[in-house]
N, C-alpha and C positions, 0 to 999 in steps of 0.2 A: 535904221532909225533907232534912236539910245529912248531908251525905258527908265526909269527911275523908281527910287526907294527912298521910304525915311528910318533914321540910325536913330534909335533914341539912348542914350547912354543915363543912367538914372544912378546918381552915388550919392551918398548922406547928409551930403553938404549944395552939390550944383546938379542940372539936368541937361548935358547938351543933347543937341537935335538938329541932324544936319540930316541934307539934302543930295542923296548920294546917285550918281551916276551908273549905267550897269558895268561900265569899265572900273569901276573902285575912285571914282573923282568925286573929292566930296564940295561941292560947288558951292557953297552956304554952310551956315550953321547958326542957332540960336541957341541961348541959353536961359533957364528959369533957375530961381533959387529955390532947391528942394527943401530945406528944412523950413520956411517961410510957410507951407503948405500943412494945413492938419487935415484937411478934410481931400480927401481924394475925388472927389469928383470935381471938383472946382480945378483943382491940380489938372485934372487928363483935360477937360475943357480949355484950359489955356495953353498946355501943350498943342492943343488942336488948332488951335486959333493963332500959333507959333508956324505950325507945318503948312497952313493955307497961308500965312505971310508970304513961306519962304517961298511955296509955290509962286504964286503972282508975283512977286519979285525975281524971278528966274524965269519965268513965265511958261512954267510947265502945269499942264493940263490935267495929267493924272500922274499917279503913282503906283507901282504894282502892291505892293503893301507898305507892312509898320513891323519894324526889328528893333524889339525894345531888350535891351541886357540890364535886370534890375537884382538888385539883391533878392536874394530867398528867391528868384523867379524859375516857376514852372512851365517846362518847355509842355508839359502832358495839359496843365487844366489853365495856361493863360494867366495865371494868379501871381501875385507875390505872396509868400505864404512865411507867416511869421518873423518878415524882416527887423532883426534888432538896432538897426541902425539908422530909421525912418519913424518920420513922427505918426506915419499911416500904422495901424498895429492889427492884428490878425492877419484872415486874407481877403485881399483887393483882386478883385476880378477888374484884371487890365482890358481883357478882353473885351467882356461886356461895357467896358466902360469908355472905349473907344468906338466899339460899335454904333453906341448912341449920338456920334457923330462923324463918323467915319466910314464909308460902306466899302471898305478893302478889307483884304488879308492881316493879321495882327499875328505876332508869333512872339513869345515871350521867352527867354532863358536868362541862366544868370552871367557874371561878367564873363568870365573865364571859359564859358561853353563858346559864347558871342568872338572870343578872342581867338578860339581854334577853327572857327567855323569865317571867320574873316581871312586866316591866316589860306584855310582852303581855298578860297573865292576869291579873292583882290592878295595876299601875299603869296606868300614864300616857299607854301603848301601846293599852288595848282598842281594837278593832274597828280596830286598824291592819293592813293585810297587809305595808307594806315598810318600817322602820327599823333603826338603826345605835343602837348601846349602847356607849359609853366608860365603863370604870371606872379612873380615875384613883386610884391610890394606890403602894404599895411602886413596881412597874413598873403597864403599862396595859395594859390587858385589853380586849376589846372582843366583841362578839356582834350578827352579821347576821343580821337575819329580811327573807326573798324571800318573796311570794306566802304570808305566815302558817307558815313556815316556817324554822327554824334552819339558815343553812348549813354544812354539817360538812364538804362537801369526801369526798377520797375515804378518806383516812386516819382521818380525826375530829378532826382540827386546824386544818381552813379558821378565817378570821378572823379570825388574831391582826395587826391592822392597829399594835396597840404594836409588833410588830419588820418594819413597812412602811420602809424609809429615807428618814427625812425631812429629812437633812441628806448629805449626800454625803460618807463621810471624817468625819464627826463625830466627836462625841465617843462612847468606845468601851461597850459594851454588854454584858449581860451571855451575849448569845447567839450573843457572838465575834464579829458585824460592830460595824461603825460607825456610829452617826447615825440609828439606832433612833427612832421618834416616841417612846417608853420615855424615854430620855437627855434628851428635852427636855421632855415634859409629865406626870410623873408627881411624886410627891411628893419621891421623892429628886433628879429633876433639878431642881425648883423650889431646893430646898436647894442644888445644885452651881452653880446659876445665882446667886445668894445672894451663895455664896464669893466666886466670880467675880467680883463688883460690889463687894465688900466690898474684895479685893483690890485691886480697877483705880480705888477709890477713897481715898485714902488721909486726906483730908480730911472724909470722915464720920464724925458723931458720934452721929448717932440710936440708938434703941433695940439693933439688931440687931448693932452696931459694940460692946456692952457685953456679948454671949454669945460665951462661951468656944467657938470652932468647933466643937471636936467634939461641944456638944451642942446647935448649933444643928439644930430641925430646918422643917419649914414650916409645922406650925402657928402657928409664932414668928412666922414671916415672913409667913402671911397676917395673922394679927392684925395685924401694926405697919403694913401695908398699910391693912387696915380703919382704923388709926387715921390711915391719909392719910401716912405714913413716905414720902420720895421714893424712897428704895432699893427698898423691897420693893414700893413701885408697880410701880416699874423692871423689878420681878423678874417681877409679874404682867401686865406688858405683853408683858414677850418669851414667857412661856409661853403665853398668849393667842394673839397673832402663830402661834406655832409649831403651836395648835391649831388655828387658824381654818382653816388649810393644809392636816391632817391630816383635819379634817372635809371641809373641801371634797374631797380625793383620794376619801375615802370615798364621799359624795354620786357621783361619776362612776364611781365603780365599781357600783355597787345600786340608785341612783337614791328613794334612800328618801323617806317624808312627810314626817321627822322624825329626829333626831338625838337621843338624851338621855345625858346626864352624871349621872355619879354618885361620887361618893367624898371624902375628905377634901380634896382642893384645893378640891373645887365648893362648899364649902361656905365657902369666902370670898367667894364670892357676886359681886357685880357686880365686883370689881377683878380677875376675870378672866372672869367672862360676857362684860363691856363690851370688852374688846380682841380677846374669841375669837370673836365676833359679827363685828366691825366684818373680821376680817380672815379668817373667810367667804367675808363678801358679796366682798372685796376679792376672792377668790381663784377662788369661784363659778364655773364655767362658764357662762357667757350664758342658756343653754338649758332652767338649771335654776332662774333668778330666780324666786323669789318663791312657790316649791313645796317649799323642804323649811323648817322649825322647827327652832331650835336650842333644847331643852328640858333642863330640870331633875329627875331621875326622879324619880316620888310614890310611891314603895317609903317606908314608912317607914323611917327611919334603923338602928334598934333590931333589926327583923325584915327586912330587906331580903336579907339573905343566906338564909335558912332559907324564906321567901315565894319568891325565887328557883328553890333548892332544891326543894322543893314543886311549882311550877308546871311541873317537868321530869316529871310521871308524867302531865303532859295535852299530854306536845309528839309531834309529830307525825315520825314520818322519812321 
């Protein structure tokens, strides 16, 4: 008999909330407009009154719990705690604030923990005990699972290896140091790396030489890549190079089977697989040849955050 969960995905702008199966089937989903919301408990109230929809329209009876992936979220105390990108400010006891209608399980993390902890449960990870999770997008997020297990550290923010320093004095960041792996492999630095080239090249005519800068963004730039553009090859050589780096530091810190990428840079596919591969192995510690995988997560694209989400009311502390 299948069991059920709800995935709540909470980002700056939307709230999706689906309806997840114990096979990884996300069978429903509803959405709220987060910035719309100042007052938090009106917010978790109509998310509630979102999840008893989608129940009686699926016509499921119970749920084992609530897997919510929110900014600033705390897997130890339930909280969002001092998210900068939500009109809620301080900390929000998700927890208690679901409980006042809700009488399950509640488990709170933030995206990137949610997105390793799916990858174990519903993708690409089962029957894994030690892997590394990069989510490439806005900045990089990432999530380590030891021994089948998330590390949260002592506070509930171990792992954020996007503000590990991967350039020394680089370029500046948004969490006030320098040289962030953030600044050089996520979607915005792929675009600053872009300008960059764009700049120091003044004899370029391709594609990316014809958008107005300020709306260039990297989608642009991996397409004109995928179309074989020498810039934006250019572009996803060096973000490649920068990852291959960032992975390998990872691999010696965890010692993981497996490494998997997920978000809109990865999804230009080999014109940065192929240079963030190569410069791995390049970077590799001796010791660890030929024992970790540089993979692709099998989260589907559509439900990957809310499957994430979800798979946090079967993780373990």
């Amino acid at each position: 008999m299948s069991t059920y969960s709800i995935g709540i995905d909470i980002g700056g702008t939307n709230t999706d909330i689906g309806l997840v199966r114990d096979d990884g089937l996300c069978l429903a989903k509803k959405n709220l407009p987060t910035n719309h919301y100042s007052d938090a408990s009106i917010y978790v109230s109509d998310i509630c009154n979102q999840i008893s929809a989608l129940m009686a329209e699926n016509k499921v009876a119970a749920i084992d719990g609530i897997g919510i992936a929110a900014p600033a979220g705390n897997f130890y105390t339930g909280c969002i705690e001092n998210a900068t990108n939500l009109n809620f400010k301080g900390i929000i006891d998700l927890q208690k604030l679901f409980h006042e209608h809700l009488d399950v399980p509640v488990v709170v993390s933030n995206d990137a923990n949610a997105a390793a902890y799916g990858e174990l449960v519903y993708g690409g990870a089962k029957g894994m005990k030690h892997f590394v999770m990069f989510t490439l997008g806005t900045g990089v997020g990432s999530g380590i699972v030891v021994d089948g297990k998330l590390v949260h550290g002592k506070t509930g923010g171990a792992g954020e290896l996007g503000h590990a320093i991967l350039i020394p004095e680089g370029r500046p960041c948004g969490c006030g140091r320098k040289g962030c792996m953030e600044t050089y492999c996520s979607a915005t630095a792929i675009r600053k790396t872009a300008l960059e080239l764009l700049e120091a090249t003044p004899n370029y005519d391709g594609p990316l030489a014809k958008v107005n800068p300020e709306e260039l963004t990297s989608k642009m730039v991996g397409d004109a890549a995928k179309n074989s553009d020498p810039l934006a090859l250019q572009v996803f050589e060096k973000t490649g190079y920068w990852l291959g780096i960032a992975m390998a530091n990872a691999v010696a810190f965890s010692g993981p089977e497996a490494i998997f990428l997920m978000g809109g840079p990865v999804k230009a596919g080999e014109v940065l697989l192929k240079p963030a591969r190569e410069s791995f192995k390049k970077h590799l510690c001796f010791v660890y040849d030929g024992s970790v995988d540089v993979r692709v997560s099998e989260l589907p694209d559509n439900d990957a955050a809310i499957l994430g989400a979800a798979a946090l009311t079967k993780a373990k502390d």
